[in-house]
CHARMM internal coordinates of N, CA and C (Angstrom, degrees):
IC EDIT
DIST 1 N 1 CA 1.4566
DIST 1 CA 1 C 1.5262
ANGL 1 N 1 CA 1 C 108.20
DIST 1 C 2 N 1.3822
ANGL 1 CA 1 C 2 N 122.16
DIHE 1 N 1 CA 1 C 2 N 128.50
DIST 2 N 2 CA 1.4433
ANGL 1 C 2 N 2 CA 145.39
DIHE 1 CA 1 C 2 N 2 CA -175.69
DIST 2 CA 2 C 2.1053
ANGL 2 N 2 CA 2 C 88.21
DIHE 1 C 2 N 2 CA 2 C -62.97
DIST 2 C 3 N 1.9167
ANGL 2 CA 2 C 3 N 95.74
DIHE 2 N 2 CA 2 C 3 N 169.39
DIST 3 N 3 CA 1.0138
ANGL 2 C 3 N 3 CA 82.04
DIHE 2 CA 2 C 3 N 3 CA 174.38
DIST 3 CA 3 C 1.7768
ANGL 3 N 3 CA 3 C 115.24
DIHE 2 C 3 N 3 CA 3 C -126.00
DIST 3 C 4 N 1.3758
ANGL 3 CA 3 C 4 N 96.62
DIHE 3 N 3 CA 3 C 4 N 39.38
DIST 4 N 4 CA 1.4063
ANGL 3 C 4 N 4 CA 117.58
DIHE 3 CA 3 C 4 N 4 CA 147.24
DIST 4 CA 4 C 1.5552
ANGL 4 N 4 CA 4 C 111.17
DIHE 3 C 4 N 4 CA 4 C -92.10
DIST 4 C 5 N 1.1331
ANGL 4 CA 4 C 5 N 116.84
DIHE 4 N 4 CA 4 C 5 N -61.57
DIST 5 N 5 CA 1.1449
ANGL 4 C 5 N 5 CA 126.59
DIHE 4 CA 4 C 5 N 5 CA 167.35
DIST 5 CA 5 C 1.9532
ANGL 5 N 5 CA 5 C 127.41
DIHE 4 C 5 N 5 CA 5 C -20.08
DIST 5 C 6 N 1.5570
ANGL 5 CA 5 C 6 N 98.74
DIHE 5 N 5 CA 5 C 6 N -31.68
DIST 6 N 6 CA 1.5862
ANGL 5 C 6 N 6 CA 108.63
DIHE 5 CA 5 C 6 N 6 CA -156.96
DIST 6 CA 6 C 1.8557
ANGL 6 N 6 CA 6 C 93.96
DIHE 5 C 6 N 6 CA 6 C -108.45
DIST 6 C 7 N 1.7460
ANGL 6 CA 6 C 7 N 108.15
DIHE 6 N 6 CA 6 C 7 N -28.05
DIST 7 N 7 CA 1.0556
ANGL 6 C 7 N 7 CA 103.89
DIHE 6 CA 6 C 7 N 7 CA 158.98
DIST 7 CA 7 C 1.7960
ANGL 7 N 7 CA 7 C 139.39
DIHE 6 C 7 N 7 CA 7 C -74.34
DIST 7 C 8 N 1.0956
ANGL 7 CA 7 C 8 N 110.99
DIHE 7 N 7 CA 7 C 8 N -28.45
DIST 8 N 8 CA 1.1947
ANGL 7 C 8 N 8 CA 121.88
DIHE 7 CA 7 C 8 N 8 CA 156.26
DIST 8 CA 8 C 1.6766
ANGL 8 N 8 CA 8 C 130.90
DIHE 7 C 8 N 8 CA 8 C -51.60
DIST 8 C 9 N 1.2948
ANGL 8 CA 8 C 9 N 96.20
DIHE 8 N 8 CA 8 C 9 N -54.01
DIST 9 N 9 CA 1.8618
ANGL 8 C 9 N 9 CA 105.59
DIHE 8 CA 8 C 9 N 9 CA 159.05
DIST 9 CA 9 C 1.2377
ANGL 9 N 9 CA 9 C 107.62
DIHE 8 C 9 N 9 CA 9 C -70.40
DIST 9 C 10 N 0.8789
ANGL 9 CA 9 C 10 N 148.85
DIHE 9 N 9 CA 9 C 10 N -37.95
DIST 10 N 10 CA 1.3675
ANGL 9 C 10 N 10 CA 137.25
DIHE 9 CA 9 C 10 N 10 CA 161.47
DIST 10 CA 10 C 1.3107
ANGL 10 N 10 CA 10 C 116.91
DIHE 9 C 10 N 10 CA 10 C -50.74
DIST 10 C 11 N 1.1710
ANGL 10 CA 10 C 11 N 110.04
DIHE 10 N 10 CA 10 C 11 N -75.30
DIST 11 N 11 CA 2.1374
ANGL 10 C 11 N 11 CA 112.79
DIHE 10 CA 10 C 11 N 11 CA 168.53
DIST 11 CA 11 C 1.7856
ANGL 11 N 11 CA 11 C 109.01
DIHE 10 C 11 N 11 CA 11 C -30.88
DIST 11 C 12 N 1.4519
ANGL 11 CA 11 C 12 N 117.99
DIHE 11 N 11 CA 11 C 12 N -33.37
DIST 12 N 12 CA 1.1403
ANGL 11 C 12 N 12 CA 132.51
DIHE 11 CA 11 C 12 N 12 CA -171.40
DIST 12 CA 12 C 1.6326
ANGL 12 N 12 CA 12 C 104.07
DIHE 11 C 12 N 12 CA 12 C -73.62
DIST 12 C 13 N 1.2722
ANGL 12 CA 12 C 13 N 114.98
DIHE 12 N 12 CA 12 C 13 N -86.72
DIST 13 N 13 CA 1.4008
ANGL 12 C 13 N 13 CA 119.85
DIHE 12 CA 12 C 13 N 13 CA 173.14
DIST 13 CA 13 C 1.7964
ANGL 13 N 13 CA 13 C 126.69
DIHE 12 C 13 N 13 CA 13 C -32.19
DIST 13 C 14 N 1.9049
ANGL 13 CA 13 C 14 N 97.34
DIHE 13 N 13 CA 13 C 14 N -20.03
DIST 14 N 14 CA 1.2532
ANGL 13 C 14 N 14 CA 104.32
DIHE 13 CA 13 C 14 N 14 CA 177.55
DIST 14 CA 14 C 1.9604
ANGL 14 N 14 CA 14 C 112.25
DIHE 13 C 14 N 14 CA 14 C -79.57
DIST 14 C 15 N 1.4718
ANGL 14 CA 14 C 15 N 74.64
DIHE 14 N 14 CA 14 C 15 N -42.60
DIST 15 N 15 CA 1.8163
ANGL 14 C 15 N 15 CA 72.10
DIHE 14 CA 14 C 15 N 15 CA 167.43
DIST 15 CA 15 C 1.2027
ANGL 15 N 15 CA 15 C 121.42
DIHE 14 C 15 N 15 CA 15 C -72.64
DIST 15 C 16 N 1.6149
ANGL 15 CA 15 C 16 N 129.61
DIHE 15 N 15 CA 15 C 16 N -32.24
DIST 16 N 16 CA 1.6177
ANGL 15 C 16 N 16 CA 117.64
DIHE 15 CA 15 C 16 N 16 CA 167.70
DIST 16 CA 16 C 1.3979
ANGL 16 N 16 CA 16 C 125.96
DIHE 15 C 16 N 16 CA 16 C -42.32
DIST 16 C 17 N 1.6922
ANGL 16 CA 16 C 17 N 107.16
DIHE 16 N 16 CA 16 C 17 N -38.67
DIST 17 N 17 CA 1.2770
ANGL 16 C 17 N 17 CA 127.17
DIHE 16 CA 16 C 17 N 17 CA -164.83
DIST 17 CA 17 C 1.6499
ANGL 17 N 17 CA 17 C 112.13
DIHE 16 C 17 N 17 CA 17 C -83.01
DIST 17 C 18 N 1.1946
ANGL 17 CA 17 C 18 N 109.15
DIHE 17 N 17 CA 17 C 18 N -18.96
DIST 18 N 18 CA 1.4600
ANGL 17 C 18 N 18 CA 117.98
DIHE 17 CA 17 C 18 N 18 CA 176.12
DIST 18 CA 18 C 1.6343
ANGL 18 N 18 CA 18 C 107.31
DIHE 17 C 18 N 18 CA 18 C -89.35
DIST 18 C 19 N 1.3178
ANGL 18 CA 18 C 19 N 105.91
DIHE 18 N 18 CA 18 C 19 N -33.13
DIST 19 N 19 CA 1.2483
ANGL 18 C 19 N 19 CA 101.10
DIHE 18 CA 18 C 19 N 19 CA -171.52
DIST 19 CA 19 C 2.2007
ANGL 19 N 19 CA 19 C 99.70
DIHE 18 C 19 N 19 CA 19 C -85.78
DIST 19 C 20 N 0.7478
ANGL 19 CA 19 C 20 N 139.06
DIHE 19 N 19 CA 19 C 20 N -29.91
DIST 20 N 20 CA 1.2935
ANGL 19 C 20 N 20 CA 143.68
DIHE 19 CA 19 C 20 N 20 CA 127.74
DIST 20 CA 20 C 1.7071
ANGL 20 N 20 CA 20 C 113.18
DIHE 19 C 20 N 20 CA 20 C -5.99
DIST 20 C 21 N 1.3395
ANGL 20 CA 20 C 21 N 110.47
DIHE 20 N 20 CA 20 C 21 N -80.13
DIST 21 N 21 CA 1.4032
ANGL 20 C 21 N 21 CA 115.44
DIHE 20 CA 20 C 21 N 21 CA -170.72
DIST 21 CA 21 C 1.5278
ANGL 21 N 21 CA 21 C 107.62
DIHE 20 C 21 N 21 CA 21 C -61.06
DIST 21 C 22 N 1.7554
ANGL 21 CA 21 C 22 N 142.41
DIHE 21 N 21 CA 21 C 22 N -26.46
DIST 22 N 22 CA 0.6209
ANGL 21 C 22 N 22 CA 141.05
DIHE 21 CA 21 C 22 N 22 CA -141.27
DIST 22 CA 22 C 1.9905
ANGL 22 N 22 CA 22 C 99.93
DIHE 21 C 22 N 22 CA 22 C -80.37
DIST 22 C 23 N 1.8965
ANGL 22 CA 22 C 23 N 103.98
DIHE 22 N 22 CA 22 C 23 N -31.66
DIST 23 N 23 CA 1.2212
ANGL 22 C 23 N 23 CA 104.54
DIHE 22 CA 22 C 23 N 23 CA 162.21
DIST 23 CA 23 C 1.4942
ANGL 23 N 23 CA 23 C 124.28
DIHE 22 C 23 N 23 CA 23 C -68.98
DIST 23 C 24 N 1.3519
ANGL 23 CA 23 C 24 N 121.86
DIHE 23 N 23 CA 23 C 24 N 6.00
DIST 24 N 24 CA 1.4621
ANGL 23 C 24 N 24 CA 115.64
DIHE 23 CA 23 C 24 N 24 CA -152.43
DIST 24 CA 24 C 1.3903
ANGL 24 N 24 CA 24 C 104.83
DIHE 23 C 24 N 24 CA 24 C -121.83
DIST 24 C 25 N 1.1274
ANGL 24 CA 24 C 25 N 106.50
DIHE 24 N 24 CA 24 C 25 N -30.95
DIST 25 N 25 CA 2.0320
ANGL 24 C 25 N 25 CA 102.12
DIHE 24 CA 24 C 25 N 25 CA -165.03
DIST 25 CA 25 C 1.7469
ANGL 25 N 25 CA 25 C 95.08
DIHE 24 C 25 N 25 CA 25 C -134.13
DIST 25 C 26 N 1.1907
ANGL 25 CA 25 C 26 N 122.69
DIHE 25 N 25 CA 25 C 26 N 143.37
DIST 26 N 26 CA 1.2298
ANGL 25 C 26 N 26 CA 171.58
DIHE 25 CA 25 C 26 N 26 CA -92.91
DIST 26 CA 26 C 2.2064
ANGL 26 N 26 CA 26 C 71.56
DIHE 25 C 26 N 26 CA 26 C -120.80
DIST 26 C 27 N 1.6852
ANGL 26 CA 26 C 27 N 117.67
DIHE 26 N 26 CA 26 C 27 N 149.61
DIST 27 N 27 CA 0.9332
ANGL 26 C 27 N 27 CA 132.06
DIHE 26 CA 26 C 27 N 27 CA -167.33
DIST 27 CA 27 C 1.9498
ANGL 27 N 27 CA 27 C 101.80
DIHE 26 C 27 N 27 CA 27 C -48.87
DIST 27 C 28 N 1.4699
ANGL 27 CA 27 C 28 N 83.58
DIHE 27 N 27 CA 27 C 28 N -57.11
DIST 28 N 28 CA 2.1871
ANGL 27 C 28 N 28 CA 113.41
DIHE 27 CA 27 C 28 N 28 CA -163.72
DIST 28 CA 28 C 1.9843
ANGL 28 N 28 CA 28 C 76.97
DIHE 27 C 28 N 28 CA 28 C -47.03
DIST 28 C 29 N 1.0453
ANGL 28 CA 28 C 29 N 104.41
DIHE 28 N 28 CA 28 C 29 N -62.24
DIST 29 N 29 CA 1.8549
ANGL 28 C 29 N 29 CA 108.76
DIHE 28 CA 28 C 29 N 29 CA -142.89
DIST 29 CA 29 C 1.5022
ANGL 29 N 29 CA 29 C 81.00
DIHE 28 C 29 N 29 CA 29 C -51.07
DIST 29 C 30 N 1.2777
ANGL 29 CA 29 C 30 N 127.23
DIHE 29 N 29 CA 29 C 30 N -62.32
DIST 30 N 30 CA 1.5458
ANGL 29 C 30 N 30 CA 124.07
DIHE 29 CA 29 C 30 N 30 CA -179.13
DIST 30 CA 30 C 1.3208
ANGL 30 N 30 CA 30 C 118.89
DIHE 29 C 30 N 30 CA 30 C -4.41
DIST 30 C 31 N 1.3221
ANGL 30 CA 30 C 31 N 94.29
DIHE 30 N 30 CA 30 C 31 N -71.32
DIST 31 N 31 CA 1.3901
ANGL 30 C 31 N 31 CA 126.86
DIHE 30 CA 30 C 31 N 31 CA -158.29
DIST 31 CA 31 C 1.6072
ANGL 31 N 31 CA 31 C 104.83
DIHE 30 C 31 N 31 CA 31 C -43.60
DIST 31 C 32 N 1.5154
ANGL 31 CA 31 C 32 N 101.79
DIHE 31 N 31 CA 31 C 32 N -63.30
DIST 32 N 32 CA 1.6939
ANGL 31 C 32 N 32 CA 134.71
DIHE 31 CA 31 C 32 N 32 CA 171.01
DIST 32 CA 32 C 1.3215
ANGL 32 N 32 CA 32 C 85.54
DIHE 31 C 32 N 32 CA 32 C -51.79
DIST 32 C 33 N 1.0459
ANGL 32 CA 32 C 33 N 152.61
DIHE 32 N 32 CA 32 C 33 N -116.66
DIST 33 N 33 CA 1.9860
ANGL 32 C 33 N 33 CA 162.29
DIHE 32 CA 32 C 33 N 33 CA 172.96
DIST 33 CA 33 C 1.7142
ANGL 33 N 33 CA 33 C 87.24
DIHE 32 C 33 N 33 CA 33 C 19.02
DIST 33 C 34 N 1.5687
ANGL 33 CA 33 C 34 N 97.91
DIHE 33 N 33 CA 33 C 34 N -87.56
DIST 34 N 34 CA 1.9217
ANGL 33 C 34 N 34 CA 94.52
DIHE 33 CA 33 C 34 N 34 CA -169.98
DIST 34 CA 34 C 1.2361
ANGL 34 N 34 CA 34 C 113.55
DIHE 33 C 34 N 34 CA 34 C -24.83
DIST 34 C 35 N 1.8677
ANGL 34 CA 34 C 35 N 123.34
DIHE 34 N 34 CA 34 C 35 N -68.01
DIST 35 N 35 CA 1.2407
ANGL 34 C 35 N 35 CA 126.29
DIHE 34 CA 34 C 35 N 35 CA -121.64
DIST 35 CA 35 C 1.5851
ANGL 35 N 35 CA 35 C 84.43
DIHE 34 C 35 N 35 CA 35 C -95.46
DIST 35 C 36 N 1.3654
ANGL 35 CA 35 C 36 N 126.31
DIHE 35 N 35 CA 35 C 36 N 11.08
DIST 36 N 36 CA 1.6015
ANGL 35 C 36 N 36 CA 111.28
DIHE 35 CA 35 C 36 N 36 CA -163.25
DIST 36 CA 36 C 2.1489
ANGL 36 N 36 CA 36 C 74.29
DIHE 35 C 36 N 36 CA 36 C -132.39
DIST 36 C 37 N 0.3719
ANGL 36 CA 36 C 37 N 151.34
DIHE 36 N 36 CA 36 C 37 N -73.06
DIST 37 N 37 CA 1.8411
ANGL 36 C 37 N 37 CA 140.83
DIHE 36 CA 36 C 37 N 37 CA 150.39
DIST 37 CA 37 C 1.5475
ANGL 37 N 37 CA 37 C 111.61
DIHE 36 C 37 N 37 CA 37 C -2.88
DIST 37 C 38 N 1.7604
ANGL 37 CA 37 C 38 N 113.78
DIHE 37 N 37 CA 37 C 38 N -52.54
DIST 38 N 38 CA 1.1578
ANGL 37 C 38 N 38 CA 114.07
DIHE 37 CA 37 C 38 N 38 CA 165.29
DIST 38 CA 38 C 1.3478
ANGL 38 N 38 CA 38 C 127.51
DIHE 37 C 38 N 38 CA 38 C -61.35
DIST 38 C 39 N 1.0069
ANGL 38 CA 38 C 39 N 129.81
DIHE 38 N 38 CA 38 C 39 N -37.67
DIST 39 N 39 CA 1.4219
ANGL 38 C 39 N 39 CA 145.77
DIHE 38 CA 38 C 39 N 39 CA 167.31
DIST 39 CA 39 C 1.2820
ANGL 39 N 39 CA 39 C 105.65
DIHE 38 C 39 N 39 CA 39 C -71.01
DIST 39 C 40 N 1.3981
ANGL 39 CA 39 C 40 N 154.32
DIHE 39 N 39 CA 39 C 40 N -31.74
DIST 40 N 40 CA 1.4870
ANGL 39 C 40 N 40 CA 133.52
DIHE 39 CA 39 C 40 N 40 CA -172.36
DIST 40 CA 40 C 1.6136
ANGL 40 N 40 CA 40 C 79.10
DIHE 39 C 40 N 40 CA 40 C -83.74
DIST 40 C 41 N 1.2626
ANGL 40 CA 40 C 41 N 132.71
DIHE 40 N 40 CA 40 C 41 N -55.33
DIST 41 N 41 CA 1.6777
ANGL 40 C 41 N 41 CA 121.71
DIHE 40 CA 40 C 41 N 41 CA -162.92
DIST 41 CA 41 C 1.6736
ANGL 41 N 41 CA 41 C 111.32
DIHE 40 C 41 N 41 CA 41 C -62.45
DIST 41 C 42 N 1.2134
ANGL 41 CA 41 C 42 N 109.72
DIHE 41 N 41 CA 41 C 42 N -26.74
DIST 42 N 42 CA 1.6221
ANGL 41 C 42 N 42 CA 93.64
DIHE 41 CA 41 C 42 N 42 CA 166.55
DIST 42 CA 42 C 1.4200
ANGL 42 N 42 CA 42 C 124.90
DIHE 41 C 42 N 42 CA 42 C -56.36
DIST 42 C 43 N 1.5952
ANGL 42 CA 42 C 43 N 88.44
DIHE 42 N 42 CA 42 C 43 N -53.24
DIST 43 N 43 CA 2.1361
ANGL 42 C 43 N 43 CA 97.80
DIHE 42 CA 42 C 43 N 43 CA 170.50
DIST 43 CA 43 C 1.1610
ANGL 43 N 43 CA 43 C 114.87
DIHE 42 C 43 N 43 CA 43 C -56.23
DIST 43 C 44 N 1.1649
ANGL 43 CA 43 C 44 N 129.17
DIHE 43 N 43 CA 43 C 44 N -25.16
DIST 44 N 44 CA 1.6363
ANGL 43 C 44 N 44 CA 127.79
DIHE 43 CA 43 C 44 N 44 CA -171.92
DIST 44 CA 44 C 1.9331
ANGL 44 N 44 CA 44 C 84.44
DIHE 43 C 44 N 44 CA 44 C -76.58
DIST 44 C 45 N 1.8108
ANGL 44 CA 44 C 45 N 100.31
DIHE 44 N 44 CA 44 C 45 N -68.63
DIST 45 N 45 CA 1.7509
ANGL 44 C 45 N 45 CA 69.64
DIHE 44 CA 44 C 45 N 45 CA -162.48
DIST 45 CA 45 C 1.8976
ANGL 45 N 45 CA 45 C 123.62
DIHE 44 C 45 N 45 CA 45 C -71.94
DIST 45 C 46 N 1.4491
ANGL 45 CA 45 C 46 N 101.56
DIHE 45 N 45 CA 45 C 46 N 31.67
DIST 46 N 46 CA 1.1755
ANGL 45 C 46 N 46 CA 90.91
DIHE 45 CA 45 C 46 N 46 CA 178.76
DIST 46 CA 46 C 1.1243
ANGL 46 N 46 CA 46 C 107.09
DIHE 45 C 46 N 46 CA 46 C -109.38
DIST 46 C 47 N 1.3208
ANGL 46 CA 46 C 47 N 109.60
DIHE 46 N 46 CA 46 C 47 N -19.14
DIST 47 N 47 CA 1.9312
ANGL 46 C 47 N 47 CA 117.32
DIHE 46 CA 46 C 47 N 47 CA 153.45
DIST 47 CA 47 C 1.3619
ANGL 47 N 47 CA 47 C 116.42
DIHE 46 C 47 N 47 CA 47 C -51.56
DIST 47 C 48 N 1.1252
ANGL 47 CA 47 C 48 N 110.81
DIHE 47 N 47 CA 47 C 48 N -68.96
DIST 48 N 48 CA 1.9151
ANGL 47 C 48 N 48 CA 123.95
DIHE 47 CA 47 C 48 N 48 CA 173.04
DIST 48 CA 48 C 1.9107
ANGL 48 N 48 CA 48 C 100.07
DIHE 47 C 48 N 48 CA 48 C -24.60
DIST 48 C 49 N 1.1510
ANGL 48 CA 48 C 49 N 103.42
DIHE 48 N 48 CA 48 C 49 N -59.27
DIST 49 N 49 CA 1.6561
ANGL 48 C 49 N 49 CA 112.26
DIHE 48 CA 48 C 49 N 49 CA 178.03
DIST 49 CA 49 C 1.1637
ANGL 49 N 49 CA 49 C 119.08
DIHE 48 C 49 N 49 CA 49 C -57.48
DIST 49 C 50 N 1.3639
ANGL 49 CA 49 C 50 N 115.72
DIHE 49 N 49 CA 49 C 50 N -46.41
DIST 50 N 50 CA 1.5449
ANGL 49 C 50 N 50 CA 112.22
DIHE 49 CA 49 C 50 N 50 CA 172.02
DIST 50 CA 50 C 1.5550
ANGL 50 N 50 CA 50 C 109.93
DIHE 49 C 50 N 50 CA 50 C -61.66
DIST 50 C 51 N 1.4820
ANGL 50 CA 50 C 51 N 132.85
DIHE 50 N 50 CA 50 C 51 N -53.04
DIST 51 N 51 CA 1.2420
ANGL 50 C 51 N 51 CA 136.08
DIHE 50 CA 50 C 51 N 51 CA -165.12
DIST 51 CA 51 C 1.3414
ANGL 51 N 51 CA 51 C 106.76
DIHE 50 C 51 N 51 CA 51 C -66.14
DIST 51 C 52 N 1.8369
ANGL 51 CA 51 C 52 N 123.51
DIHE 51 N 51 CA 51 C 52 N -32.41
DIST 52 N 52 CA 1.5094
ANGL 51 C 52 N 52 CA 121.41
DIHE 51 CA 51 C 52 N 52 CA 176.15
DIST 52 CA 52 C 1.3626
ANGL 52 N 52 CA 52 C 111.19
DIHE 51 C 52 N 52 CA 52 C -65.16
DIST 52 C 53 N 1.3710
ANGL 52 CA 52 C 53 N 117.94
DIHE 52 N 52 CA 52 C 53 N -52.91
DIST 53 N 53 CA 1.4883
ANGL 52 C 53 N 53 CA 115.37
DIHE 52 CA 52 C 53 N 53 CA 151.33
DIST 53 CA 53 C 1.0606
ANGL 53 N 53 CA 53 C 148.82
DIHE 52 C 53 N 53 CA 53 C -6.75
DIST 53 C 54 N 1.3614
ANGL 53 CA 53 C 54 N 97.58
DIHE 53 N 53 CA 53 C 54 N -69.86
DIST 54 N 54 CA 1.5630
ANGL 53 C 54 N 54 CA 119.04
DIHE 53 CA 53 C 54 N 54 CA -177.65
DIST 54 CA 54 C 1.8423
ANGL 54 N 54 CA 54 C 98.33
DIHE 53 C 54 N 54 CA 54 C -80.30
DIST 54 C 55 N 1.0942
ANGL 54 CA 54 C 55 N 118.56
DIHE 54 N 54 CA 54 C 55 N -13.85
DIST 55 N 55 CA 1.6648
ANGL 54 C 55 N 55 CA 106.52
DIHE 54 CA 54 C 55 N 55 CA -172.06
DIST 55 CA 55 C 1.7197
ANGL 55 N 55 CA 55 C 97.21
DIHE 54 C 55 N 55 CA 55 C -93.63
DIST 55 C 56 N 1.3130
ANGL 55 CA 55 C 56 N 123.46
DIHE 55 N 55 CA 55 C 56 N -8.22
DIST 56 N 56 CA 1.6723
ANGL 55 C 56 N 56 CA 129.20
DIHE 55 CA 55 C 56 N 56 CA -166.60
DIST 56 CA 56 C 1.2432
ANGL 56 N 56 CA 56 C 89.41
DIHE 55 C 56 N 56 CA 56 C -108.85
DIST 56 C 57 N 1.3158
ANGL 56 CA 56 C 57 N 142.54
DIHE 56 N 56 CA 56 C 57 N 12.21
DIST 57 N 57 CA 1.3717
ANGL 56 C 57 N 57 CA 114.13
DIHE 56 CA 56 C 57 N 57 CA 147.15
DIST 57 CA 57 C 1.0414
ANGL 57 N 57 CA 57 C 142.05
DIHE 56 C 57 N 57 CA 57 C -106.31
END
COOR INIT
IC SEED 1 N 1 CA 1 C
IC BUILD
């Protein structure tokens, strides 16, 4: 597995897992869950960007 590739399944599994918790913990905890879920997937695609980058030069 490439390592675009390993980030994407990762970003992926993060959303399974959020969408999972959404039956499990209390509205507030959500909230905290998303916005900290949201934030590792920004860095991922801001990794993805660096690595497309770095392969176009």
């Amino acid at each position: 597995m490439d390592e675009i590739q390993f980030y994407k399944v990762l970003s992926s599994d993060l959303s399974s897992l959020l969408n999972q918790t959404k039956n499990a913990v209390s509205s507030e905890e959500f909230v905290y869950v998303n916005q900290k879920v949201s934030r590792i997937q920004y860095l991922i695609q801001i990794q993805i960007q660096e690595i497309l980058n770095h392969e176009s030069r």
